[in-house]
C-alpha positions, -999 to +999 in steps of 0.1 A: +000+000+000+014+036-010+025+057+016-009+074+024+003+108+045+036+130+052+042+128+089+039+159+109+073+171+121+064+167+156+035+147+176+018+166+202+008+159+236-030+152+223-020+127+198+003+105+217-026+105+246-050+093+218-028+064+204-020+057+244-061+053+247-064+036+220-036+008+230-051+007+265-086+001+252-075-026+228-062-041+258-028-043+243-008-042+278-026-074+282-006-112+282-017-128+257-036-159+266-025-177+235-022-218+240+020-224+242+033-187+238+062-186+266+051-164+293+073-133+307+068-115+337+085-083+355+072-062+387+070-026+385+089-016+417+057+004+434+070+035+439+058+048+471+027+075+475+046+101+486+039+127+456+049+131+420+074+106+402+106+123+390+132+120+370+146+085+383+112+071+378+112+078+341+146+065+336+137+030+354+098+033+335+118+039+303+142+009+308+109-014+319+089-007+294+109-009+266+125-043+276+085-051+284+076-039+248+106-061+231+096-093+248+059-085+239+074-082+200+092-117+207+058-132+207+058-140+247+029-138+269+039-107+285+030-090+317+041-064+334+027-060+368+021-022+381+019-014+419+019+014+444+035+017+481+019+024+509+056+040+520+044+035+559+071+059+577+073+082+549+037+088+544+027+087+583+054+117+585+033+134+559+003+134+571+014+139+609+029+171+592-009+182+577-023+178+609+004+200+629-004+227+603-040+220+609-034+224+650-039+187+655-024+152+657-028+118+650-036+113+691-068+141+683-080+125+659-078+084+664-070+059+643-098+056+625-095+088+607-060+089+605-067+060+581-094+077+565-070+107+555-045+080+549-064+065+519-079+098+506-041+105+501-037+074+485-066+078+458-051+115+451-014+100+444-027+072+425-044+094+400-012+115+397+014+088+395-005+070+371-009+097+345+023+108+348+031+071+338+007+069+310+023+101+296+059+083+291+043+058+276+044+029+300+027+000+292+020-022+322-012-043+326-036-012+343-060-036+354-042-052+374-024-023+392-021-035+433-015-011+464+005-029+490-026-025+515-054-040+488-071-072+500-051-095+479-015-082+496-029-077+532-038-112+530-006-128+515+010-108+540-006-120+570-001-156+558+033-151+555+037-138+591+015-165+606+032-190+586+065-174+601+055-170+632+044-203+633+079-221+623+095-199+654+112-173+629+092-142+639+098-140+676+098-106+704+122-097+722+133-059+737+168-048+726+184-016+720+171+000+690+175+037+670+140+059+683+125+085+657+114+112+684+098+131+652+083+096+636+078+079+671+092+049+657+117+024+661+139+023+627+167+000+614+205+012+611+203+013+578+170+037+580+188+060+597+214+087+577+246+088+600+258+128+602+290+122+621+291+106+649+248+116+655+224+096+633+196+111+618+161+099+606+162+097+568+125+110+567+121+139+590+157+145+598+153+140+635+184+132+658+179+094+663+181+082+702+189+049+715+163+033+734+156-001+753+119-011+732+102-043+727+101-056+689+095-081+664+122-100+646+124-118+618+154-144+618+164-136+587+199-157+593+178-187+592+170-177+554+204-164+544+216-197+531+187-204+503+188-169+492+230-174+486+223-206+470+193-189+445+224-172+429+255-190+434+236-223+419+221-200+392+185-202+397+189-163+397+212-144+378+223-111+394+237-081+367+259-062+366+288-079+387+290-055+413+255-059+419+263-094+424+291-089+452+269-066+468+237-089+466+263-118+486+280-097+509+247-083+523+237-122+524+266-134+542+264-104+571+226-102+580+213-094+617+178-104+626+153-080+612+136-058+632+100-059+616+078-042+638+071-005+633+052+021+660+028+038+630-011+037+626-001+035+589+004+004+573-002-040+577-006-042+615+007-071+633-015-102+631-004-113+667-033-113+694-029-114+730-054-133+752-061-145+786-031-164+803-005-144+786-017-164+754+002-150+722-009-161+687-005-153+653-039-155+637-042-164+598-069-141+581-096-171+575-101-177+612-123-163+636-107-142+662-118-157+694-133-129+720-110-116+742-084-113+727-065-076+715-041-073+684-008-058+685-012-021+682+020-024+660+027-021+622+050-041+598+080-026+582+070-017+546+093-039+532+079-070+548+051-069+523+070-051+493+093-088+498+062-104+491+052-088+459+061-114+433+034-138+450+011-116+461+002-097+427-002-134+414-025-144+442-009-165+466-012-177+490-035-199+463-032-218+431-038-191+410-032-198+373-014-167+368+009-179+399+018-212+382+023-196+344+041-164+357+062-168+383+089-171+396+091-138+375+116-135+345+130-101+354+137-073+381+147-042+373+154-012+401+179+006+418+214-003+428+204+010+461+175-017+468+201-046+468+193-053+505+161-033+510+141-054+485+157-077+458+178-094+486+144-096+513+125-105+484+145-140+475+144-145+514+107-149+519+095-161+487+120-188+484+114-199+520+074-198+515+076-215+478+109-233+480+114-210+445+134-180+443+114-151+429+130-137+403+156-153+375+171-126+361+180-091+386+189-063+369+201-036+387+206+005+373+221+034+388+214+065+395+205+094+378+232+126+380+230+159+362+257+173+339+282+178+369+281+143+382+259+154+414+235+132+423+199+149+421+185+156+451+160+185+469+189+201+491+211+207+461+179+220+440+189+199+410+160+176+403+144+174+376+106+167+369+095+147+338+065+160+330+075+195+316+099+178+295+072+152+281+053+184+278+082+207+262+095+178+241+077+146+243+078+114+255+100+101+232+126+125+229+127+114+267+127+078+261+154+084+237+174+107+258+174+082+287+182+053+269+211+067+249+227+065+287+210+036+299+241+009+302+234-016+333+246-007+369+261+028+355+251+062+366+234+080+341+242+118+339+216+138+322+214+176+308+201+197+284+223+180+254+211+147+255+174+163+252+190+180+221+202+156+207+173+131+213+150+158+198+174+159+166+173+123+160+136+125+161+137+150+134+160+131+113+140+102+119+109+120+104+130+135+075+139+100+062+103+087+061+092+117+049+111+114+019+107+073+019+068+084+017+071+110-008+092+084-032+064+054-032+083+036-003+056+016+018+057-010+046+076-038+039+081-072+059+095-095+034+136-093+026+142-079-010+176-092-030+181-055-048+200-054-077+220-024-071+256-029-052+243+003-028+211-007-021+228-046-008+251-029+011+223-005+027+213-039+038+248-049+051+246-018+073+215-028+090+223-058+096+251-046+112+232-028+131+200-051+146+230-072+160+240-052+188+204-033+192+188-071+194+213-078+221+209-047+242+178-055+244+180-088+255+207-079+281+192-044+291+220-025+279+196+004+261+221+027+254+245+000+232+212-007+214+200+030+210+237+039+195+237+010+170+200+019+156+209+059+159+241+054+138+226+038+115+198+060+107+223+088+104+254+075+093+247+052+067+206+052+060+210+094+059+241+103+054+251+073+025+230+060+008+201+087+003+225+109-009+235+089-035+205+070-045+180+100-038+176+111-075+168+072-084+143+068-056+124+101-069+127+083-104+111+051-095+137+032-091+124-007-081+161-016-066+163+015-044+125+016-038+123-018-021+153-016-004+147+016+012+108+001+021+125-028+038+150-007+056+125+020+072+104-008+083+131-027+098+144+001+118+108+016+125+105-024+146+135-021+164+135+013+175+101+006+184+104-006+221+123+030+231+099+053+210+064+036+207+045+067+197+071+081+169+074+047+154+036+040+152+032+074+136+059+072+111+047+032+102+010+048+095+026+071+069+042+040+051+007+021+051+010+000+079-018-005+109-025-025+139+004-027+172+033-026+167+045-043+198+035-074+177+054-067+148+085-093+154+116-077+150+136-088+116+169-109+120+202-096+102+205-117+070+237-132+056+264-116+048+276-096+015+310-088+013+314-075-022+284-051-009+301-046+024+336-037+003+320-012-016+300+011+003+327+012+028+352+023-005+327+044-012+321+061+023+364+066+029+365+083-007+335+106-001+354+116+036+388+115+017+375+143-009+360+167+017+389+164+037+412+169+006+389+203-006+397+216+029+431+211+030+438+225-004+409+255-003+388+238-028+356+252-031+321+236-034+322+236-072+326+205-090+363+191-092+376+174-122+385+135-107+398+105-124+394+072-105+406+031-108+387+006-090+357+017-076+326+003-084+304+031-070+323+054-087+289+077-101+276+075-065+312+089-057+306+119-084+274+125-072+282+127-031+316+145-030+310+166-060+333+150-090+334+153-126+344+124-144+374+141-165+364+112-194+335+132-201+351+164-202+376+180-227+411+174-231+423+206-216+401+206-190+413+168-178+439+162-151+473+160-170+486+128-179+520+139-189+539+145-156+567+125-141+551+106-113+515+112-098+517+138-071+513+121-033+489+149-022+467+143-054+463+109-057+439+089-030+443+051-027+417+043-005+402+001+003+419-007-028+404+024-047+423+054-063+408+085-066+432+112-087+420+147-078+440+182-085+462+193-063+467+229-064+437+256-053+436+289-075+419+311-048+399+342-061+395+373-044+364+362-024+379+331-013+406+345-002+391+371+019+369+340+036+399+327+045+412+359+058+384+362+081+386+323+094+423+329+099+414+361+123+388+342+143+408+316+147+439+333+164+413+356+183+400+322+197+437+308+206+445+342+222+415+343+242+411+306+256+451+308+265+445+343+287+415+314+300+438+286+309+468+304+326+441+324+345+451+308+381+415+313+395+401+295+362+421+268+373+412+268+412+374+276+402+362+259+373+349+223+368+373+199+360+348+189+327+350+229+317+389+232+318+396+202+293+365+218+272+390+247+271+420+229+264+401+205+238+388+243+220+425+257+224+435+226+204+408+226+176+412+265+168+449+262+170+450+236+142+426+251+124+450+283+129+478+262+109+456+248+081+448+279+065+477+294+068+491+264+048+463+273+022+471+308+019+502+301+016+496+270-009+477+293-028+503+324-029+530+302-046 
């Protein structure tokens, strides 16, 4: 089908709600229930209802859902299982902060309605956090979003505990323990932010106390050895290696874990105390005999967030989504929830299913800005997402993110990686633009062109699927984003619709097809990183439907004749420009001769050669002298390209050179004043002095060329 539209150079916030709609109400985020198709399955870390997402949340949303988006294109019965926090120490500090504004406390007004303003909160961040989800284009399974205090998870956690409690793992006992004065709550070491020798609280900043207080345990030593043995015996693979060291060293050193937390907010303690001093853990289908009072105590947040694999499946029954999807095929989140979650989870679930939880961990790092600070609110660097979706969309976010997505790694992030995302858009649009315009349409099928160009167009995308097919597979966005990127503008852009343009516009079948084949081949695979640009752009070429179930095409065999000869053809082009410059050639054509090169019109056309066969004799490059001069002949992969060797500068081109030598030495003068200024050197950024240096360089050699041409010129 003929390309039906010319895509609009940029989507707008409307249109990529309406395609999101549309996907959500096809019920696309959806596993597919297909008889045999191998199921896939990942957790959405919940983030925690404590306000708006920001920046690090896109980056780890980005890295889900575009691995969640290639498996789904793999033909796997994907799901990808959203969630929210209930954040209990976090949020209770919150809201205790509303009511002292309000004159009040959690003591005024009871438990009841602390809950009640609890959830309220809840219901408000849900709403937000969810839409700012949907606008990055995040494709978990919406019906089945979970809260950690829902039904389903309240229950699988008070099984857990009972179950616990009931093998003699959870046990009380009073022990020294940091106190929150502003929380009222005991809190773990590791909760706490140690400021010298004087540890604070990590939530309200409070100066931590030691205090004597009764608490729950969890002998988490007991577990230790199964979770070890879920890695080292390679039932769950742990990426990147330092993850891995961390993940065992945490293992091999853990203390019993105090599980019992002093908030109104949150799973209370299924333990009930009756006559006799009678203590019992009560599981949530039996009757509660009179009598008896409940622990006025909550769990630690994590104790259900380690439960989350089984509990959004159901457990603790035989759910079929339990049996087809877990243990779950992948993890992804933070560096810095080794031991908070990823470790706790493979403690619990293994010991309740005698399965660890999740086969593959993959853990990111953080995001930084341009200076290599971490963002955070006291520095007054962070960053939120959504005027950038708004500003420049969601893919130019996507894109922007990925590019820097490599696993484990920080990822610093400024203003040029938006830039440059934003310009790879563009191109991206250009090149179908004019692949519509020509009669190119969507094309699944391999072509065998005729033209050597057009096979090694093919060559280069081959080339390139490799390593993007990979990085997806492995997480590693960014090596997968560079291969498809380069591509697109190195060879698809900058090659081989230069030289073939004029035969695409003609109707050319050889160019046509493989130019259809190419567009929809790189349309699939950057699909999974920029779902709404792709979509668009495939709609202009004919194509409709979801195009998370569009397989992604497999490099081809080989073709080194192809291979040779666009690579020939690429040096030559770079060898010409860099031969004008270096003589003072100007843009107009240059007489060439050339031997063995088989693209040698798509040479002429690209680097602006005139075949001296077709011109006259005293206008062709002179046979007649002794030896072929070393600056004017070009041998090049086997190729050589003869070109003149001498410039004959006019007036005007002089004068342009004039001016280029001036700015030049201004430039040198100036950024050496820069660099032996001591209080440059004491002040400024480590990354700004070798930008000076690196620009001192660059003008200085560009300082010596043209006064080589001038002087070339002169005689």
């Amino acid at each position: 089908m003929p390309a039906s539209t010319t895509p609009p150079p940029t989507a707008t916030p409307t249109t990529t709600r309406e395609r999101y709609r549309r996907w959500q109400d096809s019920g696309a985020f959806a596993p597919d229930r297909t008889p045999g198709s191998p199921a896939w399955s990942m957790i959405l870390p919940p983030p925690n209802i404590t306000g708006d997402l920001h920046l690090g949340h896109a980056y780890e949303h980005t890295l889900s859902d575009t691995l969640t988006r290639w498996h789904r294109m793999q033909g796997e019965s994907t799901l990808w299982l959203p969630g929210l926090d209930h954040a209990a120490i976090a949020t209770n500090a919150l809201l205790e902060r509303r009511l002292r504004a309000e004159g009040t406390s959690r003591a005024v007004i009871g438990r009841e309605e602390f809950a009640r303003r609890a959830w309220a909160w809840k219901d408000a961040c849900e709403a937000g956090i969810t839409t700012q989800m949907r606008d990055l284009g995040a494709s978990p399974d919406w019906d089945r979003l979970t809260f950690t205090l829902d039904e389903g998870p309240s229950r699988a956690t008070r099984t857990a505990f009972t179950r616990l409690f009931d093998d003699g793992l959870i046990y009380r006992a009073r022990r020294d323990t940091l106190w929150c004065p502003g929380c009222a709550t005991t809190l773990s070491d590791i909760e706490a932010d140690h400021a010298g020798t004087q540890p604070t609280c990590s939530r309200c900043r409070s100066p931590l106390e030691t205090r004597s207080t009764p608490q729950w345990y969890l002998r988490t030593s007991a577990l230790a050895a199964a979770a070890t043995d879920a890695v080292t015996g390679g039932a769950t693979r742990i990426d990147p290696p330092d993850a891995l060291r961390d993940y065992l060293r945490w293992a091999a050193d853990l203390d019993d874990w105090c599980i019992s937390r002093q908030l109104w907010w949150g799973h209370r303690i299924p333990v009930w105390y009756g006559p006799g001093g009678k203590t019992r853990a009560f599981p949530s289908d039996e009757q509660i005999p009179d009598g008896w009072t409940q622990d006025e105590d909550t769990l630690d947040t994590w104790f259900s967030s380690a439960l989350w694999p089984l509990s959004t499946l159901g457990w603790p029954d035989d759910t079929a989504d339990l049996r087809r999807f877990y243990p779950n095929s992948l993890l992804v989140t933070g560096n810095d929830l080794i031991f908070f979650w990823a470790l706790r989870m493979t403690l619990l679930c293994t010991y309740l299913t005698g399965q660890p939880p999740i086969r593959r961990m993959l853990f990111h790092g953080m995001i930084r800005d341009s200076h290599g600070r971490k963002m955070s609110k006291s520095l007054g660097n962070t960053v939120d997402p959504l005027p950038l979706i708004a500003e420049h969309g969601p893919d130019t976010l996507r894109l922007a993110l990925a590019r820097r997505s490599r696993p484990g790694a920080d990822i610093p992030f400024g203003d040029d990686d938006l830039t440059g995302a934003r310009g790879f858009l563009t191109k991206l649009r250009s090149i179908t633009a004019l692949a519509a315009r020509s009669g190119c349409s969507w094309r699944r099928t391999r072509p065998a062109p005729s033209h050597l160009l057009d096979r090694w167009l093919l060559t280069r995308l081959d080339a390139a699927l490799a390593p993007a097919r990979a990085g997806y597979d492995t997480g590693d966005l960014a090596t997968a984003g560079d291969a498809l990127t380069r591509f697109a503008e190195d060879d698809l852009s900058g090659l081989h619709l230069e030289a073939r343009k004029d035969e695409l516009y003609a109707g050319d079948a050889s160019a046509r097809a493989a130019l259809s084949y190419t567009l929809t081949a790189l349309l699939t695979a950057l699909h999974p990183m920029l779902p709404f640009t792709t979509e668009e752009l495939a709609e202009t070429l004919g194509w409709s439907g979801n195009l998370d179930h569009e397989p992604c095409p497999e490099p081809g065999e080989p073709d080194p004749e192809a291979a040779a000869a666009g690579e020939q053809l690429r040096a030559l082009r770079d060898a010409t420009r860099s031969h004008r410059v270096r003589q003072g050639f100007s843009t107009a054509p240059l007489p060439a001769r050339g031997h063995g090169i088989p693209l040698w019109t798509e040479l002429c056309r690209i680097a602006g050669l005139t075949d001296t066969a077709r011109l006259t004799d005293t206008a062709r490059l002179t046979d007649t002298a002794p030896g072929p001069d070393p600056v004017s002949e070009l041998r090049v992969l086997g190729g050589t390209l003869t070109l003149p060797a001498r410039a004959e500068l006019d007036a005007a081109q002089r004068r342009i050179l004039l001016r280029r030598l001036e700015h030049a030495g201004t430039q040198v003068d100036r950024l050496s004043e820069r660099l032996a200024d001591p209080r440059f050197r004491e002040r400024a950024p480590v990354a700004a002095q070798e930008r000076a240096r690196a620009d001192l360089d660059a003008n200085a050699r560009e300082q010596r060329r043209l006064r080589a041409m001038l002087e070339l010129a002169a005689g």
